[in-house]
mmCIF file of the N, C-alpha and C atoms, coordinates in Angstrom:
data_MODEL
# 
_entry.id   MODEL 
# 
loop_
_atom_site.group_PDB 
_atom_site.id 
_atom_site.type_symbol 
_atom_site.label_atom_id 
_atom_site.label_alt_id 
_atom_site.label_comp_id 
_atom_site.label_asym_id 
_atom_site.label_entity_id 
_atom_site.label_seq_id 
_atom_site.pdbx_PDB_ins_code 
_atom_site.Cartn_x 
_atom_site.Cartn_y 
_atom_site.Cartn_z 
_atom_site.occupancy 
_atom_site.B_iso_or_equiv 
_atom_site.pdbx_formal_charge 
_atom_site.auth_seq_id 
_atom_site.auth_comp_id 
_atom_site.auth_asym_id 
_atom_site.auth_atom_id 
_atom_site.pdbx_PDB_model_num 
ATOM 1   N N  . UNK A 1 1  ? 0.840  -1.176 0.000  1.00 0.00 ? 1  UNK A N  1 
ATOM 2   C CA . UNK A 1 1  ? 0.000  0.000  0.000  1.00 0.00 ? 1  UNK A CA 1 
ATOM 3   C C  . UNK A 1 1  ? 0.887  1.242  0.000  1.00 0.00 ? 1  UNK A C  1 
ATOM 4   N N  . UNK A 1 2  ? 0.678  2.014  -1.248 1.00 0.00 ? 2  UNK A N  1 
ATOM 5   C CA . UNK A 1 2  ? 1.729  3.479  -0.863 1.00 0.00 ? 2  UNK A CA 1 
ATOM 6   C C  . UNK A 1 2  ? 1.238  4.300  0.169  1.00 0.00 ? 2  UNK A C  1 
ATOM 7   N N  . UNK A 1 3  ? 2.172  4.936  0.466  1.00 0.00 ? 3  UNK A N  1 
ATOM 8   C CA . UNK A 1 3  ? 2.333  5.954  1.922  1.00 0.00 ? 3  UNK A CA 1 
ATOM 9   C C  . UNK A 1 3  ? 0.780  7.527  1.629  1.00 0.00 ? 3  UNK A C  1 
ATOM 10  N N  . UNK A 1 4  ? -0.026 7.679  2.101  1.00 0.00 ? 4  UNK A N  1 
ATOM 11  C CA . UNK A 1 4  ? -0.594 8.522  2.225  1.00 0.00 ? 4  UNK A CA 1 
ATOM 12  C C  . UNK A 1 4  ? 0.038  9.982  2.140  1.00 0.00 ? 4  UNK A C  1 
ATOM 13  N N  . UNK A 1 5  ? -0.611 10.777 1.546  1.00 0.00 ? 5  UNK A N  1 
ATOM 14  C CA . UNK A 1 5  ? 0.081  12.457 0.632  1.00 0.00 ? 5  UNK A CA 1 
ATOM 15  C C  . UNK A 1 5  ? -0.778 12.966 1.688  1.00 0.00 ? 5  UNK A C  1 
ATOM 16  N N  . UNK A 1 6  ? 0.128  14.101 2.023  1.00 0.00 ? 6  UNK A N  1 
ATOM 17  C CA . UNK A 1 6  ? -1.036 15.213 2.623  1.00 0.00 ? 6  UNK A CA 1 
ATOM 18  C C  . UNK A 1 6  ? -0.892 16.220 1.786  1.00 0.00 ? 6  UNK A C  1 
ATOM 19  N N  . UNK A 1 7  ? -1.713 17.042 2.651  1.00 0.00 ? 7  UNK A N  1 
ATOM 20  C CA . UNK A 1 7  ? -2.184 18.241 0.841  1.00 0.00 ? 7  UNK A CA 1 
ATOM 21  C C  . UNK A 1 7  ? -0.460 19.087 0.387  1.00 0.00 ? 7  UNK A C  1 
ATOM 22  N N  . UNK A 1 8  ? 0.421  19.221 1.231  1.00 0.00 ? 8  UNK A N  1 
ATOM 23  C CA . UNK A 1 8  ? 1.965  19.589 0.345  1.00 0.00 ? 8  UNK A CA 1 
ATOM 24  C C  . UNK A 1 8  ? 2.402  18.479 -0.212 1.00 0.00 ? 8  UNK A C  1 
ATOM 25  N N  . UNK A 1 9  ? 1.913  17.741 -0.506 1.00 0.00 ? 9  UNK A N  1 
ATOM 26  C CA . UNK A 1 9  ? 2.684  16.620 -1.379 1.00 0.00 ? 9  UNK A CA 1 
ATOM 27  C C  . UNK A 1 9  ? 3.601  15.622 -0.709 1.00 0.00 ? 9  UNK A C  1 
ATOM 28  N N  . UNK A 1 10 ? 4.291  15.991 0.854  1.00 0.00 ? 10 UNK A N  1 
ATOM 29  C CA . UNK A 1 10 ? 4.902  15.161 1.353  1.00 0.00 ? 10 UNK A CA 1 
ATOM 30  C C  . UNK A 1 10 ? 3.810  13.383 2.186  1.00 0.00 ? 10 UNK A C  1 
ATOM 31  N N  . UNK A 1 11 ? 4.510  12.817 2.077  1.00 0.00 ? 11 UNK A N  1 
ATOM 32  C CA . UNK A 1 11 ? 3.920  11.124 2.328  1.00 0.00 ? 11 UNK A CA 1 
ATOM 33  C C  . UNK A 1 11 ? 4.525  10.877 3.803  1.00 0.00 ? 11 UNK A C  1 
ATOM 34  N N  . UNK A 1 12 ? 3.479  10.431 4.115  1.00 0.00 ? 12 UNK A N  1 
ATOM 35  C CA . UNK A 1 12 ? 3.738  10.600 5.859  1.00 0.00 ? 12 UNK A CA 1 
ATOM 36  C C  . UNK A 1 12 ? 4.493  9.723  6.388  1.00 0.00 ? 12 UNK A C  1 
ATOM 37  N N  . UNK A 1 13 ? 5.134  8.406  5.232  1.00 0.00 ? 13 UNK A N  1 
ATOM 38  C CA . UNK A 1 13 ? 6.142  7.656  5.895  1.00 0.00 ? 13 UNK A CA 1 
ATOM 39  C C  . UNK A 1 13 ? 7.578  8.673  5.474  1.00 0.00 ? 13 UNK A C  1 
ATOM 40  N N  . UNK A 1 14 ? 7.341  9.712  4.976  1.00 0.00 ? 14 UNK A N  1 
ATOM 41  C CA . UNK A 1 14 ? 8.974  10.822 4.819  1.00 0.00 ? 14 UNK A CA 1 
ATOM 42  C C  . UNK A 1 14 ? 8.661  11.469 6.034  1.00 0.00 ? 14 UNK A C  1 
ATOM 43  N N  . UNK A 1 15 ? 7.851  11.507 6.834  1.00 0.00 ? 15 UNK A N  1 
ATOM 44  C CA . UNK A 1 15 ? 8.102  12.697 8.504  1.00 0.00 ? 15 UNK A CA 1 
ATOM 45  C C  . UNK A 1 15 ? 8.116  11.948 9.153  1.00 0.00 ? 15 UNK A C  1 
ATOM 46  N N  . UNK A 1 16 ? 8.916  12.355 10.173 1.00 0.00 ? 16 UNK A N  1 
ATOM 47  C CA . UNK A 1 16 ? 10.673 11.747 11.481 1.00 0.00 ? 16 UNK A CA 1 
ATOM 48  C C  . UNK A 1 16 ? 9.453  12.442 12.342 1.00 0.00 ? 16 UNK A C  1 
ATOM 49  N N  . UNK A 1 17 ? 9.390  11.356 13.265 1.00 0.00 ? 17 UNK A N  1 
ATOM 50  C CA . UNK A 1 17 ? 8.676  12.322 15.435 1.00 0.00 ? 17 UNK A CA 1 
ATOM 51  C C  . UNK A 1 17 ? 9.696  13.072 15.351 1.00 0.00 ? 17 UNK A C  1 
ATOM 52  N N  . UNK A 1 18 ? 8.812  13.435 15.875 1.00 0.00 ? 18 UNK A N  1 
ATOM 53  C CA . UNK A 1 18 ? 9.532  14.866 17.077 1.00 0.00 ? 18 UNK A CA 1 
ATOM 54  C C  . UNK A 1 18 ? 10.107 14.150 18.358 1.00 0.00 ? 18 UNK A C  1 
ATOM 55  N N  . UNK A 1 19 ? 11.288 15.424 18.171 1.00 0.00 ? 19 UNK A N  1 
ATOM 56  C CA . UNK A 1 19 ? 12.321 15.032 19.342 1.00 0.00 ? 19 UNK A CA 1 
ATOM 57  C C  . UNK A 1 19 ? 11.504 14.975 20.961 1.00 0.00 ? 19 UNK A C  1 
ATOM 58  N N  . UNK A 1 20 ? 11.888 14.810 21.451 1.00 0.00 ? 20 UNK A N  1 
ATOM 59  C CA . UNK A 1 20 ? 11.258 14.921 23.167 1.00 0.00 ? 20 UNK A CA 1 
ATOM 60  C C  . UNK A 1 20 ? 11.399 16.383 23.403 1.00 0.00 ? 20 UNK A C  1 
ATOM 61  N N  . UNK A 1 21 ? 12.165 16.896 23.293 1.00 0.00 ? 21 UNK A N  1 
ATOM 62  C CA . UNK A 1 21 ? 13.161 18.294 23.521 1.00 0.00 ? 21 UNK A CA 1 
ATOM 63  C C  . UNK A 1 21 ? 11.988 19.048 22.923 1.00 0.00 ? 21 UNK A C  1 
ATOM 64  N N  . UNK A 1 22 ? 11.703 19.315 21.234 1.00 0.00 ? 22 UNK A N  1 
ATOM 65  C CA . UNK A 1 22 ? 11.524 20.321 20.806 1.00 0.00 ? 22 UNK A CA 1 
ATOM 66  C C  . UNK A 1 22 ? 9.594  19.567 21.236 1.00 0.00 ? 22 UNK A C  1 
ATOM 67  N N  . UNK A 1 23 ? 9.407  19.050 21.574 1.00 0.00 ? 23 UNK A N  1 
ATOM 68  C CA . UNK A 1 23 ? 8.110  18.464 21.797 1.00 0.00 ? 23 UNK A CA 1 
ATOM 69  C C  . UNK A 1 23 ? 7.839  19.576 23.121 1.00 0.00 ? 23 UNK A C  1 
ATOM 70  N N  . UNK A 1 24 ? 8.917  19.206 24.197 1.00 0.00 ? 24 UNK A N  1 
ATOM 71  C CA . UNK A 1 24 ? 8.172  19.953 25.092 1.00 0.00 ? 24 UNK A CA 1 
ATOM 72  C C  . UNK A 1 24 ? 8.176  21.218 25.157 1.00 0.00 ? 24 UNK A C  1 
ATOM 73  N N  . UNK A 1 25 ? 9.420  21.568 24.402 1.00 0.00 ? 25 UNK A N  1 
ATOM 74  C CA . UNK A 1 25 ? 9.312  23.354 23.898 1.00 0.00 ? 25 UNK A CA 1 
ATOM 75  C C  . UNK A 1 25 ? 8.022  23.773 23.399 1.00 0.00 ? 25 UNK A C  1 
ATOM 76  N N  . UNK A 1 26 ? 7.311  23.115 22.411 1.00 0.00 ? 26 UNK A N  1 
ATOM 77  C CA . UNK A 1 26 ? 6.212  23.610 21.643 1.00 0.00 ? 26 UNK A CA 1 
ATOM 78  C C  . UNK A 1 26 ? 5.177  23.440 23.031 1.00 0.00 ? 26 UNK A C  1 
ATOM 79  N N  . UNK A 1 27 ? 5.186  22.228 23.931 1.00 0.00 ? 27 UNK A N  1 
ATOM 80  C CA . UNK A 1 27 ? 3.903  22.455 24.786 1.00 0.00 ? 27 UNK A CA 1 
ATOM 81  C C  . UNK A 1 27 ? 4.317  23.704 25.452 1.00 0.00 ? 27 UNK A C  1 
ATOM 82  N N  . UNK A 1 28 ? 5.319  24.178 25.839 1.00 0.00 ? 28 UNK A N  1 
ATOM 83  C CA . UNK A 1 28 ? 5.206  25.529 26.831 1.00 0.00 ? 28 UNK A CA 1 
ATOM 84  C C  . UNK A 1 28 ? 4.829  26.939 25.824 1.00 0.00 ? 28 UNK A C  1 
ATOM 85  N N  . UNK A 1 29 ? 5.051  26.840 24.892 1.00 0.00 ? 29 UNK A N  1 
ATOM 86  C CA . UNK A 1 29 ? 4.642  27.750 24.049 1.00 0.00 ? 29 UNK A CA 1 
ATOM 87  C C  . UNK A 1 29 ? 2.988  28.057 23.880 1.00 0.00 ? 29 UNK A C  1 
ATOM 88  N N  . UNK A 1 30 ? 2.887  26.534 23.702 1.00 0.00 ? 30 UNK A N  1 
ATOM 89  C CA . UNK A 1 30 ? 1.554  26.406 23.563 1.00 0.00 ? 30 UNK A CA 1 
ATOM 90  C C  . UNK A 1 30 ? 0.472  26.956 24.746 1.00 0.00 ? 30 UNK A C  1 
ATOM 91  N N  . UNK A 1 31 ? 1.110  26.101 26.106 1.00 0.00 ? 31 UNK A N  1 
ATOM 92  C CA . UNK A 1 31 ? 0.589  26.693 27.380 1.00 0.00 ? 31 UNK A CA 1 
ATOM 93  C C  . UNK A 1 31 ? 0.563  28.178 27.551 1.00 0.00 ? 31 UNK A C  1 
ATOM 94  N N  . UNK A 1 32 ? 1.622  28.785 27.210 1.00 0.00 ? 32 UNK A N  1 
ATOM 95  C CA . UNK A 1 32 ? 1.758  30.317 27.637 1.00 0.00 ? 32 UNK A CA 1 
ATOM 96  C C  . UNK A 1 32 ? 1.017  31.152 26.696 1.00 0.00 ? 32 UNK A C  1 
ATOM 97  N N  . UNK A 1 33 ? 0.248  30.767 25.377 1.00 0.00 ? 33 UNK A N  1 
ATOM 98  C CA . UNK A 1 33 ? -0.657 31.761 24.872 1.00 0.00 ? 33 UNK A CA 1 
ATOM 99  C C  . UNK A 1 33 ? -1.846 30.961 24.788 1.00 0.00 ? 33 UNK A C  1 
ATOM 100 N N  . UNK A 1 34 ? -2.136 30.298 25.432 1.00 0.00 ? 34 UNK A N  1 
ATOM 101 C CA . UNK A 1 34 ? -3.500 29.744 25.224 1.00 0.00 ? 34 UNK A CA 1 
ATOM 102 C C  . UNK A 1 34 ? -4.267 30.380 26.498 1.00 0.00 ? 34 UNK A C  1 
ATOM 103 N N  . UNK A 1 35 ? -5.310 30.819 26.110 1.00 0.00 ? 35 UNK A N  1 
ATOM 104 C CA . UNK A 1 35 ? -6.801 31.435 27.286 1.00 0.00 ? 35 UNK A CA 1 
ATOM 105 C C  . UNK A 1 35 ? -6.668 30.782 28.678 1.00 0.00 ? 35 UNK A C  1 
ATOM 106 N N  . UNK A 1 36 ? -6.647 29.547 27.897 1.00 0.00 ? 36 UNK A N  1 
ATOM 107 C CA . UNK A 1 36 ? -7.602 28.343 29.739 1.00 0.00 ? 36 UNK A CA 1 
ATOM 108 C C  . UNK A 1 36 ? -6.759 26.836 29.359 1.00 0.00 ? 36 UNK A C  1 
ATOM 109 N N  . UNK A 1 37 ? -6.882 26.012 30.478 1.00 0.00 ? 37 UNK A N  1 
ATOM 110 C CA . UNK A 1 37 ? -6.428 24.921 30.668 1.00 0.00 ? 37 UNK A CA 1 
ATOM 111 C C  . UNK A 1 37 ? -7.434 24.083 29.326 1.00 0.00 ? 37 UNK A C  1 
ATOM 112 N N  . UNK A 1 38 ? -8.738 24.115 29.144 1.00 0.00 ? 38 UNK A N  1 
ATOM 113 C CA . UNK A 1 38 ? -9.023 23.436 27.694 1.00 0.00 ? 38 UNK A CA 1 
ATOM 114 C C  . UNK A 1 38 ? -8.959 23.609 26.543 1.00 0.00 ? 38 UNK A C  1 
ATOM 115 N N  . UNK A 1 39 ? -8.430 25.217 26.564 1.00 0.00 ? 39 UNK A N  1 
ATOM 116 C CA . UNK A 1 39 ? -7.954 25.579 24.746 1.00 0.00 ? 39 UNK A CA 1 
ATOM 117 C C  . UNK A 1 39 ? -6.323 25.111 24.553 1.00 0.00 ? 39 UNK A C  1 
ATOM 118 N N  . UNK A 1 40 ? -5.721 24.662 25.747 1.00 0.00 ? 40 UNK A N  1 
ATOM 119 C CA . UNK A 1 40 ? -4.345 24.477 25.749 1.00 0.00 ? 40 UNK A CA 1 
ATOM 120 C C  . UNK A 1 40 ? -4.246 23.473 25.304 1.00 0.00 ? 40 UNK A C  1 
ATOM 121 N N  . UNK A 1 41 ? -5.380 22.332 25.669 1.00 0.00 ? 41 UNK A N  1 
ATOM 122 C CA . UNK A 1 41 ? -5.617 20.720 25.543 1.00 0.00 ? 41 UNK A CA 1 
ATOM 123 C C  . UNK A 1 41 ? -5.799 20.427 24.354 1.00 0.00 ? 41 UNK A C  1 
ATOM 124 N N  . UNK A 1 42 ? -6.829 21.397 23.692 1.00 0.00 ? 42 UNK A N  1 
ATOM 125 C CA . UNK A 1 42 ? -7.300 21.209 22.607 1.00 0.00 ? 42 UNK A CA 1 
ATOM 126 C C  . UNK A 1 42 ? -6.445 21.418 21.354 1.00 0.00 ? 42 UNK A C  1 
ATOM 127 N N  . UNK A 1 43 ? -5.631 22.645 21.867 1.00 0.00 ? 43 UNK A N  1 
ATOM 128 C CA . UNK A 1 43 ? -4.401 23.120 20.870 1.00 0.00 ? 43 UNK A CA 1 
ATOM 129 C C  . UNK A 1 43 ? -3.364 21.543 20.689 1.00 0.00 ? 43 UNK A C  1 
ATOM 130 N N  . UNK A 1 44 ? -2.662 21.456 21.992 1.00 0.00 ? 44 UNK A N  1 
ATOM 131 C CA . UNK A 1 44 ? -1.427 20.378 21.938 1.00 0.00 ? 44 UNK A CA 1 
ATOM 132 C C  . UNK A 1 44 ? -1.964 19.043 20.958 1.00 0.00 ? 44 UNK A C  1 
ATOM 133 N N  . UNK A 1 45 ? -3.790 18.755 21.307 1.00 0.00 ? 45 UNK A N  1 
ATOM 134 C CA . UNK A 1 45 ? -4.109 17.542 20.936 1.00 0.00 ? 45 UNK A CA 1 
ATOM 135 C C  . UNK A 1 45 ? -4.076 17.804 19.578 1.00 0.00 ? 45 UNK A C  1 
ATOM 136 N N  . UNK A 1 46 ? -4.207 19.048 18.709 1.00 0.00 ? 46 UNK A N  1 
ATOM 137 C CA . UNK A 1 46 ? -4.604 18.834 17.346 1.00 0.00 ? 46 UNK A CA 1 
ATOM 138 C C  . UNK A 1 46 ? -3.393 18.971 16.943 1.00 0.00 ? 46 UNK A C  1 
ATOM 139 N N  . UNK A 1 47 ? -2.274 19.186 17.637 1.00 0.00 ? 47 UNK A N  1 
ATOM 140 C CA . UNK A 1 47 ? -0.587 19.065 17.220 1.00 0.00 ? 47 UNK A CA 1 
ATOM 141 C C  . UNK A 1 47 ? 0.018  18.090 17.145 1.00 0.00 ? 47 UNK A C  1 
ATOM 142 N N  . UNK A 1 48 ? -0.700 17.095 17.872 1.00 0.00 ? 48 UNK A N  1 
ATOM 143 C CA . UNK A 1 48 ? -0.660 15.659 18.296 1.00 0.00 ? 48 UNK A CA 1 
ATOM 144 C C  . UNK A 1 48 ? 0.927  15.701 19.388 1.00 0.00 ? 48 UNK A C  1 
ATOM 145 N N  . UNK A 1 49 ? 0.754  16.938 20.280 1.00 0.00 ? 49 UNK A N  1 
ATOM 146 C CA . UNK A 1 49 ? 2.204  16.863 21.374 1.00 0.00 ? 49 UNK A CA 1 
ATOM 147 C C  . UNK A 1 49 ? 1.402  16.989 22.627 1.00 0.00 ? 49 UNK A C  1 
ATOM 148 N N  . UNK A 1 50 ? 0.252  16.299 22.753 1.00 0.00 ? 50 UNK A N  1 
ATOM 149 C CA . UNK A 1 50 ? -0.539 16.612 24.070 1.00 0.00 ? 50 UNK A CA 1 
ATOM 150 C C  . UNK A 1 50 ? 0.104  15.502 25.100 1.00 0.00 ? 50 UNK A C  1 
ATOM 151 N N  . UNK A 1 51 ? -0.446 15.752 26.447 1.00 0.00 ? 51 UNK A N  1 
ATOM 152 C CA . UNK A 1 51 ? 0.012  14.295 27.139 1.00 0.00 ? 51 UNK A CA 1 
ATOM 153 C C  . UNK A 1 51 ? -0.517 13.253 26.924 1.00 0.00 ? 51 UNK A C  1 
ATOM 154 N N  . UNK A 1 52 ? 0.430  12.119 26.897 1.00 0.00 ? 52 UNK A N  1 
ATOM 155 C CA . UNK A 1 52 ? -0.052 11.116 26.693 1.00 0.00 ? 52 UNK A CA 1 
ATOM 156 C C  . UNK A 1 52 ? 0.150  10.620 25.209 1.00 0.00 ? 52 UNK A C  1 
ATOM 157 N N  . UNK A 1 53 ? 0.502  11.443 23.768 1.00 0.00 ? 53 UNK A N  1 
ATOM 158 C CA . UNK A 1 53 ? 0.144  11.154 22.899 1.00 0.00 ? 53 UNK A CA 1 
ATOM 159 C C  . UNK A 1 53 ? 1.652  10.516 22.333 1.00 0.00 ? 53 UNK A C  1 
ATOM 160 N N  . UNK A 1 54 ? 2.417  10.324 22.832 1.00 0.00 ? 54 UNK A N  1 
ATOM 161 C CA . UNK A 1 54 ? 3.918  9.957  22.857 1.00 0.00 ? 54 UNK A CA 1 
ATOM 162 C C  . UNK A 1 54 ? 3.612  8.579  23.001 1.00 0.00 ? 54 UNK A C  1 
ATOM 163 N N  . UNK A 1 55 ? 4.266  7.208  22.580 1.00 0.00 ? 55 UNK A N  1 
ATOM 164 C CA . UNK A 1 55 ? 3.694  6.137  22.832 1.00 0.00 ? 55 UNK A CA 1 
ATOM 165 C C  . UNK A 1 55 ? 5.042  5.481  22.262 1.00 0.00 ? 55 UNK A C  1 
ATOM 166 N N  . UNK A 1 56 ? 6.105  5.614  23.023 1.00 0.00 ? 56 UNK A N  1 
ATOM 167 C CA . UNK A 1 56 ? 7.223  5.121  22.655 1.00 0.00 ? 56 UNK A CA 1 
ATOM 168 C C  . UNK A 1 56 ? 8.356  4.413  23.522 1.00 0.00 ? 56 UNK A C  1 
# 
């Protein structure tokens, strides 16, 4: 089965995880401009760097 395209043309078996490092950089970023504790949740989850979503 070939690798699934997203809409730039790259195939999702060519994108590498994210490091641990720059993972938790983006959650504090994320935390520090988000409103409330559920737009923060909602943000990380659609980034897929929320807790929990690491499974390694």
């Amino acid at each position: 089965m070939a690798a699934k395209s997203s809409a730039n043309g790259i195939a999702d078996d060519d994108l590498e995880p994210l490091a641990d490092e720059t993972a938790r950089q983006a959650q504090r970023v994320v935390a520090a401009y988000a409103a409330d504790a559920d737009e923060c949740r909602m943000l990380l989850s659609m980034l897929g760097i929320g807790p929990g979503a690491r499974t390694e």
